[in-house]
C-alpha positions, 0 to 999 in steps of 0.5 A, spaced: 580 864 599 581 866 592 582 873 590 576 876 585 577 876 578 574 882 578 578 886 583 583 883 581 582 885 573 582 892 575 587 894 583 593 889 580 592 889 573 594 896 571 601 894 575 602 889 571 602 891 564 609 896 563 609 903 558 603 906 562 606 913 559 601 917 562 600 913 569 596 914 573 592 914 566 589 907 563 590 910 556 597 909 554 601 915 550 605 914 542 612 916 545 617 913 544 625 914 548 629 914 542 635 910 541 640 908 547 635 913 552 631 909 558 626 910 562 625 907 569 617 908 572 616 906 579 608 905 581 604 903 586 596 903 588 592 902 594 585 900 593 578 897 596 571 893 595 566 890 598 571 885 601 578 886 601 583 891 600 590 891 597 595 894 594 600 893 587 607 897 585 611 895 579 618 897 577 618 897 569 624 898 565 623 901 558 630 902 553 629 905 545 631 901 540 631 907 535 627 913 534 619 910 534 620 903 537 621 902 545 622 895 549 620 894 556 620 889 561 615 890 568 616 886 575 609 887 579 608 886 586 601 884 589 598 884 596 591 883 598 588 882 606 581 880 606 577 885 611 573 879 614 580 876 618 576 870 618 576 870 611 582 869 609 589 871 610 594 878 608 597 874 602 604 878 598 608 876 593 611 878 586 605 877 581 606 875 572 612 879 570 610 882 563 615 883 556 612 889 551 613 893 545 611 899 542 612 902 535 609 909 533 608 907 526 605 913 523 605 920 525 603 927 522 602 935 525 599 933 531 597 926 530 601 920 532 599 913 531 602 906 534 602 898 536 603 895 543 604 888 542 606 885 550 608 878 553 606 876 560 610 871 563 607 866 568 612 868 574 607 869 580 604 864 585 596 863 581 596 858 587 596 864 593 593 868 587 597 872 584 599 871 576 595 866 571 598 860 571 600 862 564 603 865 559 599 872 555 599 874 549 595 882 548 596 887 542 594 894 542 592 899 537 595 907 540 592 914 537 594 920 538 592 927 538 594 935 540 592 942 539 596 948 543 596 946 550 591 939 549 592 932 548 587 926 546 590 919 546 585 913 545 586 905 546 584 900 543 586 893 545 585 885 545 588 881 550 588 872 550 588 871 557 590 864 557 590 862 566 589 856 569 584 861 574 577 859 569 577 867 568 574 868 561 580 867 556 578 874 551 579 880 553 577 887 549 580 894 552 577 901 549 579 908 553 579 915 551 584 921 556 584 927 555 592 931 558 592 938 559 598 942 561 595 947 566 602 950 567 610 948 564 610 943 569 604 941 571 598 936 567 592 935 568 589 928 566 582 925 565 581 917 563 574 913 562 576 905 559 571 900 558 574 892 559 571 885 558 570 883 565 575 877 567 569 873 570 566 868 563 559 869 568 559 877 568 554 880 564 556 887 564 563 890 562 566 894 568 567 902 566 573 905 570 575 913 569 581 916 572 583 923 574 590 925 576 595 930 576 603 929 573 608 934 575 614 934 571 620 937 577 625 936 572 625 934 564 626 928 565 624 926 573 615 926 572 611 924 579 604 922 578 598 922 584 591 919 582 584 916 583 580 911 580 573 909 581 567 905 577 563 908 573 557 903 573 556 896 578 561 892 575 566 895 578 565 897 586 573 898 587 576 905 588 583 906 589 589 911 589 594 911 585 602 914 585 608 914 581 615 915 579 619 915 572 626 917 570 629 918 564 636 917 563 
């Protein structure tokens, strides 16, 4: 049985994609390591629809290059098992490994702005489900914003999801997070994001909002806790997701 597109889309896609700054948030951040630092983000999520329920981690390396550029490589895992037994069989594997860059290129007294141009490899099995079958190109725009205890992040991007699955080839991304630092140590994140759906015979784009907490235990050791769900009838999925990042 082959996987939807549209769950596909939103309970692996996330896991895919590395420099997600804020996870569990959709919406990635302007900040940068700085040069010879590197970060090492560990993350996972559990999620269901109406007819199967998997789940997708992702170890992603990020190294600074210098002061406002970082480069970062992701290795995603997925697992997916129908509720149906007669539908199919539990299926795990490693899933399209992901090559990216991100570069503030302009900032100011509380703003920031920046590019995320990635590579997506085609080093899963698209066969059992898992990868495109093919190479993917994506460039997003950054923008961020922050006053006292608050900060406002925005994403606007484009993905070319050339696959071999018939999925629909040009893909947008919008989203908008809000962070608040309710305390030195603990954050406060909200996120809603609008995505093209990957199935070309949709008529509406899935709406998704996030809510999660980030705990910093150290200044370089952050865990995350989060949940996903729809916010209309092109995304039924709902999922749970946690994380692990260290920087050193």
């Amino acid at each position: 049985m082959k996987p939807s597109p549209l769950f596909l889309s939103v309970l692996l896609g996330a896991a895919a994609a590395p420099a997600a700054a804020f996870h569990p948030l959709l919406t990635d951040d302007t900040g940068t390591q700085g040069r010879g630092r590197r970060q090492l983000e560990l993350n996972g999520e559990y999620g269901a629809d109406d007819a199967r329920h998997g789940g997708a981690a992702a170890a992603v390396l990020t190294v600074g290059l210098n002061e406002a550029l970082d480069a970062a490589v992701g290795l995603p895992l997925q697992y997916l098992r129908p509720h149906d037994p007669e539908a199919g069989r539990p299926r795990g594997g490693l899933s399209d490994a992901a090559l990216e860059l991100k570069w503030r290129v302009a900032e100011g007294r509380g703003w920031s702005l920046g590019l995320k141009p990635g590579l997506t490899l085609a080093t899963g099995a698209e066969e059992r489900g898992f990868g495109s079958g093919r190479a993917t190109y994506r460039v997003a725009a950054l923008a961020a914003a922050g006053a006292g205890r608050a900060q406002l992040l925005t994403n606007l991007g484009y993905c070319r999801n050339d696959n071999a699955l018939g999925e629909r080839r040009d893909l947008l991304h919008a989203s908008l997070a809000a962070v608040v630092a309710a305390t030195r140590r603990l954050r406060l994140a909200m996120n809603a994001a609008v995505d093209s759906s990957r199935d070309p015979a949709a008529g509406q784009a899935p709406a998704t909002f996030v809510g999660g907490v980030l705990v910093g235990v150290t200044p370089d050791l952050d865990l995350d806790l989060g949940w996903r769900t729809g916010l209309n009838a092109a995304q039924t999925e709902d999922a749970l997701l946690a994380g692990f990042t260290a920087r050193f």
